[in-house]
Structures are given as structure tokens and as C-alpha cells.
N, C-alpha and C positions, 0 to 999 in steps of 0.2 A: 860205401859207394854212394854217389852222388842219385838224387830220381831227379828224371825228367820227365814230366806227366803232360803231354798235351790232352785237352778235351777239345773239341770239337764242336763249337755250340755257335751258332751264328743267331745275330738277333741284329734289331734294329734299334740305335740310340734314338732315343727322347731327354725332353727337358724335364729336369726335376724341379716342384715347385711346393710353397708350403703355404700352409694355412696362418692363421693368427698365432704366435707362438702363447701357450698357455701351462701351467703348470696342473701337471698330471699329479691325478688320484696318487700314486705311486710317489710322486717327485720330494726332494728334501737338499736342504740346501746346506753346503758345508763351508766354513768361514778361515778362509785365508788369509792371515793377518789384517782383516779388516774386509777382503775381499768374498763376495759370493758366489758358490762356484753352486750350479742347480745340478743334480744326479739323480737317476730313478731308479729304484734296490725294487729288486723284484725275483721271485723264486727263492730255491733251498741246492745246498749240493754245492762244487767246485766254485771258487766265484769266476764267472767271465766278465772281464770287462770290455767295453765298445765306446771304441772313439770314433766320431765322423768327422767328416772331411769339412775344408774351409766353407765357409757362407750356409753350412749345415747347422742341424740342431740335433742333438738325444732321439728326436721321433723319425729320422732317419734310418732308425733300426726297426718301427712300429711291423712292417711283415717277416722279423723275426725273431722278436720278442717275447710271443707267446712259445713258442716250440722251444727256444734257448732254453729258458724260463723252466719248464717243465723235467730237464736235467741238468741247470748250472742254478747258481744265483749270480743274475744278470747285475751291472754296474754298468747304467749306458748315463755320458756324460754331455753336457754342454761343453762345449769348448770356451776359454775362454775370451770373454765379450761379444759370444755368439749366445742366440736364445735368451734363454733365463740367468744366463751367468754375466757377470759385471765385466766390466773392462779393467783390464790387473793395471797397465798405467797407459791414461792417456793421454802422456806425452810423448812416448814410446811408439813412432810408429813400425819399430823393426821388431817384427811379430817374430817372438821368442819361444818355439819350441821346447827348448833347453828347460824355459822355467818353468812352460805345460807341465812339461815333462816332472818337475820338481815336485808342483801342486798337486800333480796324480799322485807321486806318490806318498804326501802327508796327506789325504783323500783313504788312500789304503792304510796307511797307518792309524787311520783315525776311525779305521770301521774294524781293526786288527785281523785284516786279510795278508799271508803271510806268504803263499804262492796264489797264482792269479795263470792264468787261461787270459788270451785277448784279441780281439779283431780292430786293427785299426784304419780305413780310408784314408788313403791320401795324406793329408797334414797330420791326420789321426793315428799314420802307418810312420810316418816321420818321429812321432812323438814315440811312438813304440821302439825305434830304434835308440832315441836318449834314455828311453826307460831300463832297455837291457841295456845298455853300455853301463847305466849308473848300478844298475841290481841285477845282472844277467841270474843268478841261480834265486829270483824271487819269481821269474815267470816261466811256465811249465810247456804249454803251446800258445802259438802267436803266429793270427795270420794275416795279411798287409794286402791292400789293395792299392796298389796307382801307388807305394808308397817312395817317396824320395830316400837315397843317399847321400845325393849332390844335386841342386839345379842345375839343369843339363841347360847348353844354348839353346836350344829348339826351346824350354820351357817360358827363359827369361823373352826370348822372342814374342812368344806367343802374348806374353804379356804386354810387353811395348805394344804390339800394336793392332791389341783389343781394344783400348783406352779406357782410362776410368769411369768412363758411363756405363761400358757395360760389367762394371762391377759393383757401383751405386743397383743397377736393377737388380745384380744378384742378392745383393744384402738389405732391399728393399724390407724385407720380413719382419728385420729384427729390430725396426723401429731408426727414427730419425737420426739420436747419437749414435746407436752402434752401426746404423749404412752408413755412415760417410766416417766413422774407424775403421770398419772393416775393409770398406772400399779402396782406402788410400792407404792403409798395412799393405793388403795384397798388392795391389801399384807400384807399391814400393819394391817386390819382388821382384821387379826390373832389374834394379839396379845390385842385387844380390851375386857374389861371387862364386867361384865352384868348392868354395872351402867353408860355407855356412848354408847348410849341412855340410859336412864332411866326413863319411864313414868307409873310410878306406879299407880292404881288406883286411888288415891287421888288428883295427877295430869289429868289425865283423867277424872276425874271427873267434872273438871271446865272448859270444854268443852265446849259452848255454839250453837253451829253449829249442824242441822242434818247431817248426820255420814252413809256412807256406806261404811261399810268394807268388800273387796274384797277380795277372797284369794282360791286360788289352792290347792285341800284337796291334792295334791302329792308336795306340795313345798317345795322345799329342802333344803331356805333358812331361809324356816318364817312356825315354825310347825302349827299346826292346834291348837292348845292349846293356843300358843301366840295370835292367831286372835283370838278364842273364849275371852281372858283375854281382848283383847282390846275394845269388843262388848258389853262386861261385867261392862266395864269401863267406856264407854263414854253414856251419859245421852239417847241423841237421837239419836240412832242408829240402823242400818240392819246391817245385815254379809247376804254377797252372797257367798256361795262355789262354787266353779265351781271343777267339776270332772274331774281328769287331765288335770287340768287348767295350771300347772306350776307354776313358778314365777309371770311371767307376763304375765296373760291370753289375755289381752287384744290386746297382739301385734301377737296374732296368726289370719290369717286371715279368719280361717274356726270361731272367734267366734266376729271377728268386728260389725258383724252387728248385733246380738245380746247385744252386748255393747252398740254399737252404741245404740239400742234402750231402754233399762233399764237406760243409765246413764241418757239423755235426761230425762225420765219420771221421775226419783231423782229428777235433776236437775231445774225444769221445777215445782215442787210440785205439780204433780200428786199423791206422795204415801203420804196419809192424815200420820198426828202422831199417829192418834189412830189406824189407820188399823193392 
């Protein structure tokens, strides 16, 4: 039988912003046919991996890092040609999932992690779905924030007509060449069809991983319909709404310790299948 878990958490969105990107005591870089991909291994026990969302970096996970840490071994990644990690090709501006998605997992194969735990945001939450499509019985729990199935219209809209500046300021961080790649990939997401993603039920359906689907009943880039379809979708699964959650609830700080504590309990299989 299907859960359907509302929580009840109202908070108010803020802007997320970052510091100098720098490489951590923790951080170690792994080489992609030529490419750099920067990741921080940290703790002992199950490994979790954490991917973050576009225009993010690895220290997007920094208020939950420590606690993970303390019962998984954490794998929180750069994305790539975000932060510390290189740009896979920049000729390319139709930002490719698919091949994230490949790099993750010659990353895991190269650290011989053989089942994996994972939370992914957004583009992070996307990547997690080519991850189980390509390895569905290599991940155990996996849980998606804001994460796509399809570019909805309301997404690609919202793109058009934000404009490319204010995606130059978002990717301001990660230095001169990677804002104006990163800028003009996402831009690009305009022009993007409903079939790139595309994870139709039948795809979802071979899923093998319990599933918690995260999502902001006001998000503006992933409707409430899309998550219900994804929930709908995947065999073993919860949907959490969070009420004026956003995009990405998680990175607000009035609802971290709230996260903090449901994802550990996922995480962890405190919530039996059948409950």
C-alpha cells in the first residue's frame, strides 16, 4: 500500500548564498577521463551519498554533515562544473544528467561502494533518478528534494522569463568560466522538451530502492502533480509535502532540523514498509 505522509511545517523562504568555494580538509578529487570531479568522504558505516542542486556546491550539505557522518559514510559531491569540479565539456551546453549520472557511478566504483543510501536536490534528485534507472538494485534508500521527472511548462516558463542575469548572479560563486557555463546551460533549460528527462511510470516503476519524495506544495519549479506522479510511480515510496517549503526545503534553516530528523529516520529504516 502506497504512504502518504503530510508534515505540516510552514517556514519562510530565503536566499541561499555562498562563500569562496574552497577545498575541505575532507575533500579528494577523482579523475574522469581526464576530468576532475571534487567529493568529501567523511565517516564510517552504510555509504550516503548527497548530491546538490544546480548553481550549488558539496558544502550545501555543511548543517548535515556532521550528524550523517556520525552513522553513514558521507559522499557529498560537486556537481559537475560546479565548485571544485571541472567542466565535463565546454562545448556542450545541454547540461547532461544522464552522463552526471554515469560519472557518479564510475566515482562509486572507484571507491568499491556496492550499495549506497542517497539524498539528492533538485538537479541532484534528477541525477538520482538515471542513477536507479541505470543500477536500480545498487541503491537501498534515496531521497529527492524538488527532484524532476520531466520539465514541466511552468518550469521551462519560469526560466524564459527570469533571464540570463539572474542566473550569471547565481553562479557568480564558482568563478568567471564556470558563471557564464553554468548560466547559459541552465538558460538553455528554456528550450528543453518534456521528454529530456523523461521518466514515465513504467520507467519508475523499476525502481527498486525505498523512495522518499520531498516537495514544496508552492514550488515553482516541480508542481505538486509532478511529485504526486512520481509517488505514484515508484513502487516503495512516501511523498512529504512541506507547506511553503519551496524548491528546496531543505536548505532553509528554520526547517533543517526537522530534516535533519525524518531523513535520518528514512534513512536509518525506522519507517517499516508496511506502515
Amino acid at each position: 500500500m502506497k504512504r502518504f505522509t503530510i508534515f505540516i511545517l510552514v517556514f519562510l523562504a530565503y536566499p541561499v548564498s555562498y562563500g569562496q568555494v574552497k577545498v575541505n580538509p575532507n575533500g579528494k578529487f577523482f579523475n574522469y577521463n581526464g576530468t576532475k570531479i571534487y567529493y568529501e568522504d567523511s565517516g564510517t558505516g552504510e555509504p550516503l551519498l548527497l548530491l546538490h542542486k544546480f548553481f550549488g556546491t558539496a558544502d550545501n550539505w555543511k548543517p548535515y554533515a556532521k550528524d550523517y557522518s556520525k552513522q553513514f559514510r558521507t559522499i557529498a559531491v560537486d556537481m559537475i562544473g560546479h565548485g571544485r569540479s571541472d567542466i565535463y565539456n565546454k562545448e556542450d551546453l545541454d547540461f547532461n544528467d544522464e552522463e552526471y549520472a554515469k560519472i557518479i557511478l564510475a566515482l562509486l566504483d572507484s571507491l568499491k561502494l556496492d550499495k549506497v543510501n542517497a539524498i539528492g536536490a533538485s538537479g541532484g534528485g534528477t541525477t538520482l533518478h538515471y542513477l536507479n534507472l541505470m543500477q536500480p538494485e545498487r541503491f537501498k534508500s534515496i531521497i529527492t528534494i524538488g527532484g524532476h521527472i520531466y520539465f514541466s511548462t511552468e518550469c521551462r516558463e519560469i526560466i524564459a522569463r527570469s533571464g540570463i542575469e539572474r542566473f550569471m548572479n547565481a553562479a557568480k560563486s564558482h568563478g568567471p568560466e564556470k558563471q557564464e557555463y553554468l548560466a547559459k546551460a541552465f538558460w538553455e533549460y528554456r528550450n528543453v522538451n518534456e521528454n529530456n528527462p523523461s521518466f514515465t511510470s513504467d520507467k519508475l516503476n523499476t525502481f527498486k530502492a525505498n523512495w522518499l519524495v520531498v516537495l514544496g506544495d508552492d514550488d515553482p519549479f516541480v508542481p505538486l502533480q509532478l511529485g504526486i506522479e512520481m509517488h505514484e510511480g515508484i513502487p516503495n515510496s512516501w511523498l512529504w509535502i512541506v507547506p511553503h517549503g519551496g524548491h528546496t526545503p531543505h536548505l532553509n534553516e528554520d526547517f533543517q532540523t526537522e530534516f535533519k530528523r525524518v531523513s535520518l529516520e528514512f534513512l536509518t529504516g525506522k519507517w517499516n514498509k508496511n506502515d
